[in-house]
N, C-alpha and C positions, 0 to 999 in steps of 0.2 A: 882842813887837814890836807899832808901832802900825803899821796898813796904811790905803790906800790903794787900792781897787779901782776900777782904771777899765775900764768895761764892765759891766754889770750883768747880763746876760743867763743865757742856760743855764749857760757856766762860769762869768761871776763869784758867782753860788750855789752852783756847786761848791766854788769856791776859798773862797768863803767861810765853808763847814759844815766844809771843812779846815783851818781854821786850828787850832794849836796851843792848846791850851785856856790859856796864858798869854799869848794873843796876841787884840789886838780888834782890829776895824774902826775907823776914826778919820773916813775919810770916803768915801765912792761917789759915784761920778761916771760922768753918762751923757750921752750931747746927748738922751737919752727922760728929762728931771726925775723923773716918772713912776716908772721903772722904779731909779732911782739910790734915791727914797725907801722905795722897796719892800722893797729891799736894806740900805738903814738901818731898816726895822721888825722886818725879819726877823732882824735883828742883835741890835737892841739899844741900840747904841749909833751913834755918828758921827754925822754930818749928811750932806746931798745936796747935790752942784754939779752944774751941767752946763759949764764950762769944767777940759778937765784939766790946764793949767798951775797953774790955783787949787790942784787937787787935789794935786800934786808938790810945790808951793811949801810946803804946808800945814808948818807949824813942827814941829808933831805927830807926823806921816807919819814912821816910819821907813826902809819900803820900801813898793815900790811894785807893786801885780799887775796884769799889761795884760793885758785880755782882751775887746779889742775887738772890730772884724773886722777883716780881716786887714789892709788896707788902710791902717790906723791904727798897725798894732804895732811900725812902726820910730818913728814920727815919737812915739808919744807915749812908750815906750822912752827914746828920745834926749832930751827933756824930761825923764825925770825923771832920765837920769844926768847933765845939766848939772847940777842941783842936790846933788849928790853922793847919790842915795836908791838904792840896790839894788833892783835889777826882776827878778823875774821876771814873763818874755814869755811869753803862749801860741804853741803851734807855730801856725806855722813861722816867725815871729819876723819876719818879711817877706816881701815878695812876689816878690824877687829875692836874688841872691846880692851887687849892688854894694849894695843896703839892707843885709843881714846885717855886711859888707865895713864900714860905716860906721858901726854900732853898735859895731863889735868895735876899732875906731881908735877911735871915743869915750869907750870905755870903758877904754881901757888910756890917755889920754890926762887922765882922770876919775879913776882908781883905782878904778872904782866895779866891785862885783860883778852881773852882768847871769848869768840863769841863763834855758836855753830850759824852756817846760815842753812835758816828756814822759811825762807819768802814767803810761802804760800800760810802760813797765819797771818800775812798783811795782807791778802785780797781782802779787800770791801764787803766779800758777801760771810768772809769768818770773821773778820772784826764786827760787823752786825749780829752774829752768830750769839759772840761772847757777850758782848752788849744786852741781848735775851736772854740768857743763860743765868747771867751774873744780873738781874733783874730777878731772878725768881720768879718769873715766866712759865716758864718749863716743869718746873716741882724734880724732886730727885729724877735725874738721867737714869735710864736703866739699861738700854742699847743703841750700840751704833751701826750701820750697816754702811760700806764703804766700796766704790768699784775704779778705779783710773785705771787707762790704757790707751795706749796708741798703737801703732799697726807697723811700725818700723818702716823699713824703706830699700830698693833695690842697692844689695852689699851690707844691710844692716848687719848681717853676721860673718864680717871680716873686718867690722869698725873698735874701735879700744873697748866697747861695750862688751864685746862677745870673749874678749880674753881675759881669763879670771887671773893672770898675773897683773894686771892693768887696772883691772875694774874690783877683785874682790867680790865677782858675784854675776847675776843678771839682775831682772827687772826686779827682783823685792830688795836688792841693794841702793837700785836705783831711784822709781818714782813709790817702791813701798815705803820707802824711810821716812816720804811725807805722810804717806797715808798710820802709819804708827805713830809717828810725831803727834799728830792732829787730832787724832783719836785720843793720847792720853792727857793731852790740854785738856780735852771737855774730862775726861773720867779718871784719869789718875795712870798711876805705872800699873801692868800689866803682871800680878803671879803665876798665871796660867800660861803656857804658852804650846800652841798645839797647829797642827799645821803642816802643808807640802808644798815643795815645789816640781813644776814638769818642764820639758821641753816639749812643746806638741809640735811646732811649726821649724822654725830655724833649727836651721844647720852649726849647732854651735855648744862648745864645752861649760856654757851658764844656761839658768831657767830663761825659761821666755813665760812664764805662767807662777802666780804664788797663791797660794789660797792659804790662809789666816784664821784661825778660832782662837781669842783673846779672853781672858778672863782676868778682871781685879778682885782684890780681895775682898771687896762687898757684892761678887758675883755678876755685877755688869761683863756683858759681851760686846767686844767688837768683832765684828766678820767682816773680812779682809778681804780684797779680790787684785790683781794688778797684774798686767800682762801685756804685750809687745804684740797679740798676733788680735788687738781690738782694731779691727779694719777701720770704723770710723771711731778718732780720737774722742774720746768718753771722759767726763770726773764727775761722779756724783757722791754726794756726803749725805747719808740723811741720821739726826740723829734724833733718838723717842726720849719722853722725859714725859713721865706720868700725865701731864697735864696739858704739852705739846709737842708736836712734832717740828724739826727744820729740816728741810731738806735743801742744799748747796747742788746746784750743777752749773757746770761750764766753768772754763778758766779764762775767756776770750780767744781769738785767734782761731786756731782749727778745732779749740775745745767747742766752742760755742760760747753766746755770750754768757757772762756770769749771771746769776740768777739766785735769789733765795726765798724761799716758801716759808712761810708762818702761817701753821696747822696749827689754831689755839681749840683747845677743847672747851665747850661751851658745861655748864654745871648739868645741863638737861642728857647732856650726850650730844649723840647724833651728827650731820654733817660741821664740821667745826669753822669758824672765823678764818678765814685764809686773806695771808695779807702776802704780794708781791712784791719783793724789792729784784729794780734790774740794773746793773753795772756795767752800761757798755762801752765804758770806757779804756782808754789803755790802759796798762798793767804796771800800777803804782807799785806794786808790793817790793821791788827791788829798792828804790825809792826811798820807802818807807821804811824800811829795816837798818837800811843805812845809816837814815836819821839817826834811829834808837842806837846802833852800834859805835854815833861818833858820843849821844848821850850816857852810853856805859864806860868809855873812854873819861870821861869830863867828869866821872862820877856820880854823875844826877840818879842813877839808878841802876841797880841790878840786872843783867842780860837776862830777858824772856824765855831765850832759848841759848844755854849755855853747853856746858861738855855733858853736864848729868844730863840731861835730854837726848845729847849725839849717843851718849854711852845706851841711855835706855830702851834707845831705839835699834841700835846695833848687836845690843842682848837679844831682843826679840827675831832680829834677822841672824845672829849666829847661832840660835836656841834650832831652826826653822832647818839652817843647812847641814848642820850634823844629825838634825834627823834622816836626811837625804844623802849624807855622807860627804859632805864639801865641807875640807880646811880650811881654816881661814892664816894667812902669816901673823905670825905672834910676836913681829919684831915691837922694840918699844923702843922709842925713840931716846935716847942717852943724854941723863941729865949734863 
């Protein structure tokens, strides 16, 4: 496939060292010229725009990867599905649930395949995860316990993170949308939804802190933790299921290496069968999604993580900020 990256930044060089080795770049596009042609050196191939209509229009363009900020990924989303071009969105796809609402009408209205992206179900240590799981392994799930954080950085709160015109939020719009994502793959959507967010540290008009109590309708909990002021960069996943426990940490890099625990419970009780799996390799998962993304395109299969997942996951974070009192923009993108 030929692509289309709009957004040049940190993910759109992830997304774009993950493309499929039969797949190139065609064009990048950024309102920073600058960083678009960056992206076109570091490729290879394509050219630089800084208007992203040019970029969608492009004849060339197959599909299209929005990885703007946040602020941006309905409205340029919905541009490229008018032109009939297949997007994948980086999370959280919008900054509200009526944005999500109107990608998801446009795109059933378009034909067009519109995929959220959620890398982080392709590490190694969740696709293992699910592999035990969907084993019956485990025996019914009954809770999840969940903590990511990083420690931000000197100016982290004068960067597009910290302005909620931009961003739509702080950190539970941020790295929480994984951490809700992730949680309702093992257990399902969320009815409950209860929870705050604080600023304790930064200087800044979004949370830097979110704390989460999840409940589905067969009474499984997730508790939820994510935050900006974890001095040393943290992920850990641990999830209980009558029979065993898993427990996920590290993401590689400054996370730490990845890592996953298999707590099998023995019939007797007692200390249980513990099996380590470790993943110290580099971070397939962008890689990996892409594959599945150009397989949802080709129609072999149904996206894993579509809008209903961006949507159910931005429910649980718009449910969170009006308790706290933060708006979220209700625009919807125009059929």
């Amino acid at each position: 496939m030929n692509y289309a990256i709009i957004g040049c930044g940190l993910i759109g060089k992830k997304r774009l060292t993950g493309l499929p080795a039969s797949s190139k770049l065609v064009v990048a596009c950024d309102t920073n010229p600058a960083r678009a042609g960056e992206l076109v050196k570091l490729a290879g191939t394509g050219r630089a725009v800084a208007d992203y209509r040019q970029a969608v229009a492009d004849p060339r363009v197959d599909a299209v990867i929005v990885a703007t900020v946040n602020a941006a990924l309905a409205e340029v989303s919905a541009a490229a599905i008018r032109v009939g071009k297949p997007v994948l969105v980086e999370k959280p796809a919008g900054i509200s649930v009526r944005q999500i609402d109107g990608l998801i009408a446009l795109a059933g209205k378009h034909g067009v395949c519109i995929r959220a992206g959620f890398n982080h179900r392709y590490h190694p240590a969740f696709l293992k995860a699910q592999e035990i799981f969907e084993s019956g392994a485990m025996g019914d799930l009954m809770f999840i316990r969940a903590r990511y954080g990083h420690g931000g950085r000197v100016g982290y709160d004068k960067e597009w993170r910290a302005d909620p015109k931009l961003s739509g939020g702080g950190e539970l719009i941020d790295q929480g949308v994984h951490l809700i994502d992730l949680a309702s793959w093992f257990l399902g959507r969320f009815t409950k939804v209860d929870g705050h967010v604080t600023t304790c540290f930064w200087n800044m008009p979004v949370e830097d802190n979110a704390f989460l109590n999840l409940h589905t309708a067969k009474g499984q909990t997730a508790w939820l933790h994510v935050s900006c002021t974890e001095w040393k960069n943290l992920f850990s996943f641990e999830i209980y299921g009558r029979n065993a426990k898993l427990h996920i940490e590290g993401l590689g890099g400054s996370y730490g290496v990845e890592k996953l625990y298999h707590y099998q419970m023995k019939p007797e009780m007692g200390p249980p069968d513990t099996k380590l799996y470790e993943f110290p390799g580099p971070d397939e998962s962008w890689r990996i999604e892409l594959a599945e993304f150009e397989a949802n395109v080709r129609g072999e299969r149904a996206p894993a993580a579509n809008l209903a997942e961006a949507r159910a996951a931005l429910r649980v974070v718009e449910k969170i900020y009006r308790k706290s009192g933060f708006h979220f923009d209700s625009a919807r993108p125009k059929s």
